[in-house]
N, C-alpha and C positions, 0 to 999 in steps of 0.2 A: 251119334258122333256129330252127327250135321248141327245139331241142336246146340248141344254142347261150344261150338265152334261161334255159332252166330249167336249166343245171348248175351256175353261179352262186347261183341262188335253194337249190338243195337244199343245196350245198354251203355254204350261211350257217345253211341251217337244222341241218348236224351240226354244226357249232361252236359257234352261240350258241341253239340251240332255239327260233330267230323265223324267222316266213317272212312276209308282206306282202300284205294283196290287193293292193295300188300301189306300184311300187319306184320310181316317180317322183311323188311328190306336185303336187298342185296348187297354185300360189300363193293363191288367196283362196277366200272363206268361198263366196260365191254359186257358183263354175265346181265345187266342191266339190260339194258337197249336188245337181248334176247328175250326177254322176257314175255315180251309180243306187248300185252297191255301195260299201257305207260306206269310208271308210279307217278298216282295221283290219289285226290282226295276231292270228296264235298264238303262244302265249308257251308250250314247256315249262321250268318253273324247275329242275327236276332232271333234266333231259337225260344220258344219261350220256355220260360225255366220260372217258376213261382218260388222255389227253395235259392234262387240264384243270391250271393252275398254282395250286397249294397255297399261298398266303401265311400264316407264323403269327406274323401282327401286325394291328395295329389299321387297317382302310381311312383315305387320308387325304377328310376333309371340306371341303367349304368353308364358309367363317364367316360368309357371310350367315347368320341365324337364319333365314329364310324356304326359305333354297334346299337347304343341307345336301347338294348333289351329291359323286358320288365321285368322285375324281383318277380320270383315263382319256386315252386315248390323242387323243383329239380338244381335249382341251385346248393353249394355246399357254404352250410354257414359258419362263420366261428362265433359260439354266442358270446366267450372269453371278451377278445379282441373287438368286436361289435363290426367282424366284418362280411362279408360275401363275397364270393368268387360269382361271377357270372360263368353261368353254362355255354353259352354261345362262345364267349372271344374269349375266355378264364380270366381276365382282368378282374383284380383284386379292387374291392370299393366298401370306401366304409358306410354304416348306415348311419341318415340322420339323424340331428340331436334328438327329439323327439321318438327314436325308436330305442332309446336308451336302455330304456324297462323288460327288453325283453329278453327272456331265457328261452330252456328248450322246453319248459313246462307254460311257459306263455308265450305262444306262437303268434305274431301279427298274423290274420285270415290267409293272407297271400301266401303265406309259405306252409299252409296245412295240405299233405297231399292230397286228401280229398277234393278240393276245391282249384281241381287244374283250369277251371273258369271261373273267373271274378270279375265285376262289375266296380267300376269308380265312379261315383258322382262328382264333377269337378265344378269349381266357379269362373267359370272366364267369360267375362261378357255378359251382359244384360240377356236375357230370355230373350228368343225372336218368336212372333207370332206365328203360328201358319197361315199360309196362302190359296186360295182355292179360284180356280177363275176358270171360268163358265164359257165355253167357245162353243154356241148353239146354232146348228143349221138350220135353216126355217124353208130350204126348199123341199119341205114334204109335204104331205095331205093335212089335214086338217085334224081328222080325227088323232092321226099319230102323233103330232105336234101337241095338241091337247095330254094326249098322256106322256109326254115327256116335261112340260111343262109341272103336271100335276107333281110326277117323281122328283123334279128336281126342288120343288117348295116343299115335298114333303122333306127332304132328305137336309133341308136348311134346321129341323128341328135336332140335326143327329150330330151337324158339325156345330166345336166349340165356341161361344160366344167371342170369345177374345179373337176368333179368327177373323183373317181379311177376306171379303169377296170380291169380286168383279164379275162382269158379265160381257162378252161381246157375242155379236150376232150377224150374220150373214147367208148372201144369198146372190145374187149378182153385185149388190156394194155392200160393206163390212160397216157396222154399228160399232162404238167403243162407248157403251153407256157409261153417264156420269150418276151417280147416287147419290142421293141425298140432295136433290135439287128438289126444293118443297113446293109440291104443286103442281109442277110443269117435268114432264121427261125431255130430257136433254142427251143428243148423241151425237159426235164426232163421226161421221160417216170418209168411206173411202174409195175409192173406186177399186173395184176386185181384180182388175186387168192390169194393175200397174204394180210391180215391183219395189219395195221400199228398204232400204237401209236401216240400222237401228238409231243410225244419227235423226235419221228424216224423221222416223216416229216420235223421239223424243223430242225435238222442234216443234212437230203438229197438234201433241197433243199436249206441251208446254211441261216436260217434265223436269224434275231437280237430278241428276243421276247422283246415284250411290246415297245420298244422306238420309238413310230410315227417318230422321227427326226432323224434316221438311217434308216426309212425305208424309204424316200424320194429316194433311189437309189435303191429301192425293185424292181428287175427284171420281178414281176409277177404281180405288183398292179401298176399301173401308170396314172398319169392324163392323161385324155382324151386330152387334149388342147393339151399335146406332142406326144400321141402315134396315133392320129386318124387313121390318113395312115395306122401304122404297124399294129394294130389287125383289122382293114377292109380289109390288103391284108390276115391276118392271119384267116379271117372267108371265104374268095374268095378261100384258096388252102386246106379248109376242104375235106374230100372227103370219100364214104362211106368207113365202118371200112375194109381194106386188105385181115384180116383170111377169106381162105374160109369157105363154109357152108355146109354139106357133106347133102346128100338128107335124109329126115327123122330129121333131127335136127333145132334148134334151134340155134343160132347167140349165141356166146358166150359176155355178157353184165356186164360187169365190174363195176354194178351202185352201190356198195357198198364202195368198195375201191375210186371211183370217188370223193362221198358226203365227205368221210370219211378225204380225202385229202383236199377238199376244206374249212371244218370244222377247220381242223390243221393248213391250211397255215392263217388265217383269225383271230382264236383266240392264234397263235404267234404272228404276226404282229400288228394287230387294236383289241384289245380287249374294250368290251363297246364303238364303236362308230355304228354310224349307218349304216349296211350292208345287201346285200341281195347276197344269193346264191341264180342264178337263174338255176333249174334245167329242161333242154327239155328232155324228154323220150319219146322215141320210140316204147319201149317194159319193158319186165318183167327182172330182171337180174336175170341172168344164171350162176354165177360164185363167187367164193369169199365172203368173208361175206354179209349178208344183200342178197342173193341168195332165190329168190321166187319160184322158178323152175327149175326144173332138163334140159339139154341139149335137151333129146330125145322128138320130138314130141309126142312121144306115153305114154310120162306123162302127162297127163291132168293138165292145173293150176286148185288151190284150188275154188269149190262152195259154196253154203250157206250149203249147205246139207253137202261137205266135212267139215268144218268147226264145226256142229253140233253132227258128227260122232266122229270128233279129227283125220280124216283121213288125217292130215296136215303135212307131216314130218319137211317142214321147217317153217311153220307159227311162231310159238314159239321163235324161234333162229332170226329169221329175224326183227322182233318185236320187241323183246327186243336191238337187234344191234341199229336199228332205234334209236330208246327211249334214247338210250345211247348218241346218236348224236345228238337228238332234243336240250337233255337238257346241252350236252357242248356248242352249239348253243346259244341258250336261256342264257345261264348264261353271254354270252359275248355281251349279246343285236344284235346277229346277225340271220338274220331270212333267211328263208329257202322258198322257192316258185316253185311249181310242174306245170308243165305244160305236161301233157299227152297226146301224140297223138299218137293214133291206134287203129283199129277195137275190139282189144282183152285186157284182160285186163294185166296194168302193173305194180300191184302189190302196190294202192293207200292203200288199206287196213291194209298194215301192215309199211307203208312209212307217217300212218292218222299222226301219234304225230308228224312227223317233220312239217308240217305247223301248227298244234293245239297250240303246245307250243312253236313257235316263231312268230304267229301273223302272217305266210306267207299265199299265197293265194295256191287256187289247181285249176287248171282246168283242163276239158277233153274233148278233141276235138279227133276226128274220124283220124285228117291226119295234118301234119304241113302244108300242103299245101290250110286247109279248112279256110273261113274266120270266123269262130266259133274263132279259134285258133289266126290268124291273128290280129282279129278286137280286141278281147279280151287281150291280150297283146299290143298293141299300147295302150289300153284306162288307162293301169297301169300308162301310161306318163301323164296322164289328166292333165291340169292345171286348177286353182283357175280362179276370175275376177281380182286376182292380177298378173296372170302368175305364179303362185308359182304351182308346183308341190302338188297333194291332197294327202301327206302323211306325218304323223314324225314320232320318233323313240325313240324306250330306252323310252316309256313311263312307269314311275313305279305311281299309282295310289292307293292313302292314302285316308281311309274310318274315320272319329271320327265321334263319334255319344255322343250324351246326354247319363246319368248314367243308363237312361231304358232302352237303347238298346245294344244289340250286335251283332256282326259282326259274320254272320252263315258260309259264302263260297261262293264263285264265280262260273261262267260257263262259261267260252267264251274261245277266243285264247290267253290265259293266263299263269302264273306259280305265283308261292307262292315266297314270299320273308318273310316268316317266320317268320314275327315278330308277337310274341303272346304278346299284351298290354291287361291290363287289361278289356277292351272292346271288347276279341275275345271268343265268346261263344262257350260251349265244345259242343252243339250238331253241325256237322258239314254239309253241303249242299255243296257237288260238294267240290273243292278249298276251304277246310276252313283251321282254325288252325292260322289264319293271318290275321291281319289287312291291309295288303300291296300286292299288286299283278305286276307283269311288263308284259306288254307289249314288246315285241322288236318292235314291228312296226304298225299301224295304218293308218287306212281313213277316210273320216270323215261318213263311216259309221258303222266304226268295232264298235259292242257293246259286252259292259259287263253284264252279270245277276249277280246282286249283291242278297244276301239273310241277311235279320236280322230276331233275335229272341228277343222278347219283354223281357226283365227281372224283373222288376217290379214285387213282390208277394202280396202287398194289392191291393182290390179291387176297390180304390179310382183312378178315372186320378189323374195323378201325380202335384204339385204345377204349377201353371203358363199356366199349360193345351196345353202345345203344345210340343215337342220333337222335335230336330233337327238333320239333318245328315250332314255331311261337305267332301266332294271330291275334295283332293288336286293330281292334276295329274301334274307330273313335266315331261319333252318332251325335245328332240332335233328338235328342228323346219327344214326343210326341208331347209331352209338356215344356217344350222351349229350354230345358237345361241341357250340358255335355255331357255325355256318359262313354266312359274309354271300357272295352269288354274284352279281355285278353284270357286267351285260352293256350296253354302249354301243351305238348304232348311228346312222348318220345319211344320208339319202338327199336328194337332187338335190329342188331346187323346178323346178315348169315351167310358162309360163301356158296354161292348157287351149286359150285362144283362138287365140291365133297357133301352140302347139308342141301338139294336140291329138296329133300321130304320137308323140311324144315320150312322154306320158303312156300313150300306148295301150299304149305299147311295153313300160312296166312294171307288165304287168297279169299277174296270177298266176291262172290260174283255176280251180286247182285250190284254194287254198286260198279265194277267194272265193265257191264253191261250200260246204268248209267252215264259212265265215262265215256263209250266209246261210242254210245250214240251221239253223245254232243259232238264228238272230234267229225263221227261221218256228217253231223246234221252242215258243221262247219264248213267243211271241204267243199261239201254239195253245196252250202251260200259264194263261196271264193269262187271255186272252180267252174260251177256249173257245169258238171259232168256225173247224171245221176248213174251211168252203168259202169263211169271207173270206180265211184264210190265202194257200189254193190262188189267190184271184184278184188277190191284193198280190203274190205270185211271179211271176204272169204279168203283173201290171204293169210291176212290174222289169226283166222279161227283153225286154217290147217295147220299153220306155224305153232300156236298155243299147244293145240292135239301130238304135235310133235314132240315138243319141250316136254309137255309133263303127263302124257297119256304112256301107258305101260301095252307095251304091241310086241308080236314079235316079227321082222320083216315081211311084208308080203303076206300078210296071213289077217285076211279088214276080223276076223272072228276072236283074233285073241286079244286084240283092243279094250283096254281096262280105262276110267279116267278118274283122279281119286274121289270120292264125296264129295267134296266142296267145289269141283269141276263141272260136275253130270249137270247141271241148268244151264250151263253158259254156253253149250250150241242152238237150244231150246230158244233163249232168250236170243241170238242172232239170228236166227232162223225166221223170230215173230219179226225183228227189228227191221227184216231187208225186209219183207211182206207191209210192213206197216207205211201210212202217210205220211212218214219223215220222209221216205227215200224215194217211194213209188206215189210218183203226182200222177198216173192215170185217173181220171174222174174226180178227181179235185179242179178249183180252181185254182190261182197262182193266189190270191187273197186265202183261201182256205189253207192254204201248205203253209202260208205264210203264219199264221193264225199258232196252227197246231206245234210246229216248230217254236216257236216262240215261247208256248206254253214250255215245251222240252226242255229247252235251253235255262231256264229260271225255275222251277221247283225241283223240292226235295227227291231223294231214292225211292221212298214209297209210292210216291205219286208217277215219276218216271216210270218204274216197273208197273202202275198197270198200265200207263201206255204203249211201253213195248208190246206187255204181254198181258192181254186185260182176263178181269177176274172172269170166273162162271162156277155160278152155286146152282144148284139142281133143289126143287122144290117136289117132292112124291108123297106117296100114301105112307110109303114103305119105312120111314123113318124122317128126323127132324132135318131143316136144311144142309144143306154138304156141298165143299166144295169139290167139282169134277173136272174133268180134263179140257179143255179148251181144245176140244177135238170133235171133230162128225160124226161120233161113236156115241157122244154124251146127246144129241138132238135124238129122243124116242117120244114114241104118243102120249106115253102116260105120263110128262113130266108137264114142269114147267120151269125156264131157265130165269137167273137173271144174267145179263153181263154186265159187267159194268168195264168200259172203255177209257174212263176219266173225264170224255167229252161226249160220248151218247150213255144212257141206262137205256137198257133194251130188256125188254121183260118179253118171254117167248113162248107161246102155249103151245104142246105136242094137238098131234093129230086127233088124240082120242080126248083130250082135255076142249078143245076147242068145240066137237062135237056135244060133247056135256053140254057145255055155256052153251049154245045152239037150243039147246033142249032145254035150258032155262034149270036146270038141276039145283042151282048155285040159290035158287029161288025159295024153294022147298022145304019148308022146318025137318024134312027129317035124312036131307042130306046136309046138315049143317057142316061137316067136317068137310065138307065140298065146297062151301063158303068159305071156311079156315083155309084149306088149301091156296083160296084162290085171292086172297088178302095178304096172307104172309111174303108175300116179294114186294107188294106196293107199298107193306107198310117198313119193309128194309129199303126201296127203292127210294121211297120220300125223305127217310134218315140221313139216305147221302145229299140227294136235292136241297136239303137244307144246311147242310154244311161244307158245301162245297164249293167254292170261288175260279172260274166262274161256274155258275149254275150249269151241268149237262143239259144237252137236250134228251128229252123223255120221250122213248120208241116204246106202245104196248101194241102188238102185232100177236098174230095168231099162223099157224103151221099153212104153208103155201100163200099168204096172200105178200104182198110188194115189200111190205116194214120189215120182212123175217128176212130180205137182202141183208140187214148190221149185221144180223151174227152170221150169218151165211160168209157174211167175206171176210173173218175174225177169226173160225177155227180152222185148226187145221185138217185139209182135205183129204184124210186118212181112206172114205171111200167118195171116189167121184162116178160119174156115168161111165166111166171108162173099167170099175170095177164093180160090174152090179150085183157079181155074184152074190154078195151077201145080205145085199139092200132087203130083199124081201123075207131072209129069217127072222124073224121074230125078235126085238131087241138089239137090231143090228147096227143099229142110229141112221142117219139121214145122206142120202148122198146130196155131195155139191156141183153145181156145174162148173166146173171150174178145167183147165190147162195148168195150172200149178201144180210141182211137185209135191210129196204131202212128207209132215217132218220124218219119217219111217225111211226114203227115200232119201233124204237131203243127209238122214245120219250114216245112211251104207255108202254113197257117197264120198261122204268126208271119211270116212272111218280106211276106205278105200286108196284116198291120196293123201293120210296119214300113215301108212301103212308101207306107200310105196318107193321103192328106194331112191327119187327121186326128189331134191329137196322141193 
């Protein structure tokens, strides 16, 4: 049945990149807002789709001024009369001259039901080039500096010739190299401690603002096709930053005034084209606005615990600098991209809103020189099966909905464009207030969490019995044209009261486990209150168990929950345990990091970081996936997990002793070799297709690395239960004080059960 249920919902989710907590809605506002998890949906707008229908013509509109919906498949036509009723507002519109020709045996694409997603190629406006500009810290060592150098010349062979580069570079003062100066390197330096406006930078560095076609002689943006040589010699005579570094101190790191120039020079010249400021950091900045840390080594950077105290003198000030850059960033559709390398932290925490609210990426790699870092920036160049580059830009994405619904708020790598239409509901979720939201930049798998509220107040499903949602995503395609991507869909109304089976039945709970981790990941960035989080989840989860679990009072043993429910205590359970919510042993850079990933990928990618994979490698038959439990840790295996941000490969106790023994050595334990390749050689599969790169744990039974999976499953037997540690096949105890899910489910089954709401 489970099966049945979900190969429908995946398979809406390859064609139109939506998937649904509720594929049966509820008729009214009240039996709604019971329901515990919101109705909401994941929206990816660039999904890729190779079968997807290319239109290159104008979409048709409907002529209410208010509604402006696109021709689709769920509209009613007259092909007589040559008219259309729009679904949304039923205003009747004729079609234009040009659709003259059609009957109901000759369908324009857009109104064939298959095709609830389609694609327009439109003409407006000349192609804009892309922008790439290079924001390089040089307060590192030498050798590391050398291999970030080297990646960034190689990776000049991956981006499009017609693109613009720049390059700026700092370290205590800030470089804004010119290009293309023959013979002589020329740079515009600045002092890193001073603060500047976008006025100031456009004066200093003599710019024309806004005219693309006076900046064709722009000193500091130029096509790649004519400057390749000059900024390949200009990344070959970087060299670590000059100032010395007195003992006890810290490197003075100018990363504020850097971004702040790079922000200035980009939205003078290219405002609203597609651009990426790419930032490599080294460390923490030490100097001038947006400053995380004081000089002296003997100031500690901020913890979770400084953070919780307000023992943070500059958090506050640095934050808000950021925030202010994100969103001059953001408003000019140019996105901002972090790439962190170093042992300690460099201040990701308070630098979150510049990738959040431009759609840019974050990664953190240990050293410019590790392939974590390497591999993961080359794969930003990925191409399509067409060669096209996997990204577009300046996406702004338009939600209309039928009269029942409205438009609650977003969550993802987003910003609001404010447009409040009649269909934007006042209670708000994450990003509300807006029918409209932009992207600056995307992949095809940056997702949206969309959220609606039912508005309907009688208790009747509404006329026609089905509701529609329509997302019109308008883009700069990777080759400089517009392309508008509009996806229809519409699902069944049910009244929760009399058809409660009905509703239950279109419960997704994989992606409602998605949903409601972004809403707790949200609360916890607003509110900073990780243990009221943790007990709103567990409100949720026993409110849910209530609605649609089969009990009969007081009695936790007759608790039934239907099929398409049983994962979704499973998946809360992993979700309070996991580094969204619990920053113990994290950094505030690190939660910052892994949230962020949360918040912008797809359901399958989310769910294994709720709840990460583990396949079991034995004698006894071919790989399998097993329980993400302390039952499945035995001698004679070997695990992988995979986490989404560690692969952990795990050898049992009696596997480990083999390798010891050198067995794996041996022509005539060959099958001991097989055994002992087959995870590295599925571990390396994902390593290479995966943005960013994991990091790679191969650890063996009791030594320090076997901690990943040790704090991943659940601690079905701990020391405290050792009875059965020593039978034979009994799996591994954990050290742990945490309840184990066995526990968490008597529990909840418990104050589900009890007559107390």
């Amino acid at each position: 049945a489970v099966v049945s249920t979900q190969s429908p919902i995946t398979a809406g989710e390859e064609r139109d990149g939506i998937r649904f907590s509720w594929n049966v809605w509820p008729s009214n506002r009240v039996e709604a807002t019971r329901m515990v998890v919101p109705l909401g949906c994941t929206y990816t707008p660039l999904k890729e789709r190779l079968d997807l229908p290319e239109l290159c013509y104008e979409p048709v509109l409907c002529s209410r001024g208010s509604c402006k919906a696109v021709l689709n498949p769920l509209c009613q036509v007259d092909y007589r009369a040559k008219l259309w009723v729009c679904n949304f507002c039923l205003q009747r519109n004729p079609f234009p001259p040009h659709y003259q020709g059609i009957t109901e045996q000759h369908q324009p694409a857009e109104l064939i039901p298959n095709f609830s997603t389609i694609e327009y190629t439109v003409n407006r406006g000349a192609p804009t080039p892309l922008i790439y500009l290079f924001v390089v810290d040089t307060c590192v060592e030498e050798e590391d500096l050398q291999a970030l150098k080297e990646t960034l010349q190689m990776s000049l062979s991956l981006i499009p010739q017609n693109a613009l580069v720049g390059l700026i570079s700092f370290g205590k003062m800030v470089l804004v190299h010119e290009l293309g100066a023959e013979g002589i390197s020329k740079a515009f330096v600045f002092r890193g401690n001073k603060e500047l406006n976008g006025k100031q930078i456009q004066e200093f560095l003599n710019l024309t603002p806004g005219a693309h076609a006076a900046n064709a002689s722009n000193k500091f943006l130029q096509p790649l096709a004519k400057c390749d040589m000059s900024i390949s010699d200009l990344l070959e005579e970087l060299q670590p930053d000059p100032w010395p570094v007195a003992t006890g101190k810290r490197p003075l790191r100018s990363v504020g005034v850097a971004l702040s120039i790079a922000v200035g020079l980009l939205e003078s010249v290219y405002p609203n084209c597609g651009a990426r400021v790419m930032l490599f950091l080294g460390g923490p900045g030490t100097q001038g606005p947006g400053m995380i840390v004081g000089e002296d080594l003997k100031e500690a950077i901020r913890s979770h615990h400084d953070i919780d105290k307000n023992d943070v003198p500059y958090l506050k000030k640095a934050s808000r600098f950021y925030e202010g850059l994100a969103q001059r960033a953001a408003k000019n559709g140019h996105t901002i991209d972090i790439f962190s390398a170093a042992l300690h932290q460099t201040g990701l925490h308070e630098m979150r809103h510049l990738t959040m609210q431009t759609g840019g990426h974050m990664v953190l790699a240990d050293a410019f020189a590790t392939t974590l870092f390497k591999q993961s920036y080359q794969m930003l160049f990925g191409k399509n099966d067409k060669g096209e580059h996997k990204m577009g830009f300046n996406i702004n994405v338009e939600v209309k909905t039928t009269r029942e619904l409205k438009v609650a708020g977003a969550l993802g790598p987003c910003f609001s464009l404010q447009r409040k239409t009649p269909n934007v509901s006042d209670t708000e979720i994450g990003i509300g207030g807006t029918n409209a939201w932009q992207l600056c930049s995307a992949d095809p798998t940056t997702t949206l969490a969309v959220f609606f509220e039912v508005s309907s107040q009688q208790g009747q499903p509404p006329a026609g019995g089905r509701g529609a949602i329509q997302f019109i995503s308008q883009y700069q395609h990777i080759n400089g044209t517009k392309r508008i991507r509009v996806t229809t869909l519409a699902r069944h109304w049910a009244d929760p009261i009399a058809n409660i089976q009905h509703v239950a039945a279109g419960f997704d709970q994989e992606v409602s486990a998605a949903l409601m981790a972004r809403i707790a990941v949200n609360r916890n960035e607003t509110d900073n209150d990780g243990p009221d989080v943790l007990r709103w989840l567990d409100r949720m989860l026993i409110r849910l168990c209530q609605k649609f679990g089969d009990f009969q009072k007081e009695d936790s043993n007759s608790f039934k929950f239907p099929d398409n429910f049983t994962l979704y205590p499973q998946f809360m359970f992993h979700l309070r345990r996991s580094m969204f919510l619990q920053v113990f042993n994290n950094s505030p850079d690190e939660t910052a990091y892994y949230r962020h990933k949360l918040m912008k990928e797809d359901v399958s990618n989310s769910m294994i970081m709720i709840q990460p994979y583990l396949y079991s490698y034995s004698f006894s038959g071919p790989p399998e996936p097993v329980l993400l439990d302390s039952v499945s840790i035995v001698p004679d295996r070997i695990l992988l997990m995979d986490t989404f941000f560690h692969i952990v490969i795990y050898h049992g106790d009696t596997i480990a002793k083999w390798i010891e023994k050198k067995y794996h050595e041996d022509p005539n334990h060959e099958n001991f070799r097989q055994l002992l390749q087959a995870p590295i050689d599925d571990a390396q599969e994902i390593l290479a297709t995966r943005f960013p790169m994991p990091r790679y744990v191969n650890c063996i039974h009791g030594d320090s690395q076997s901690r990943f999976l040790f704090a991943k499953v659940n601690p079905s037997q701990t020391h405290n239960t050792m009875y059965g540690y020593t039978q034979e096949g009994a799996g591994a105890s954990v050290l742990t004080e945490d309840v184990s899910l066995q526990v968490f489910m008597e529990h909840l089954k418990k104050l589900a059960v009890a007559n107390t709401s």
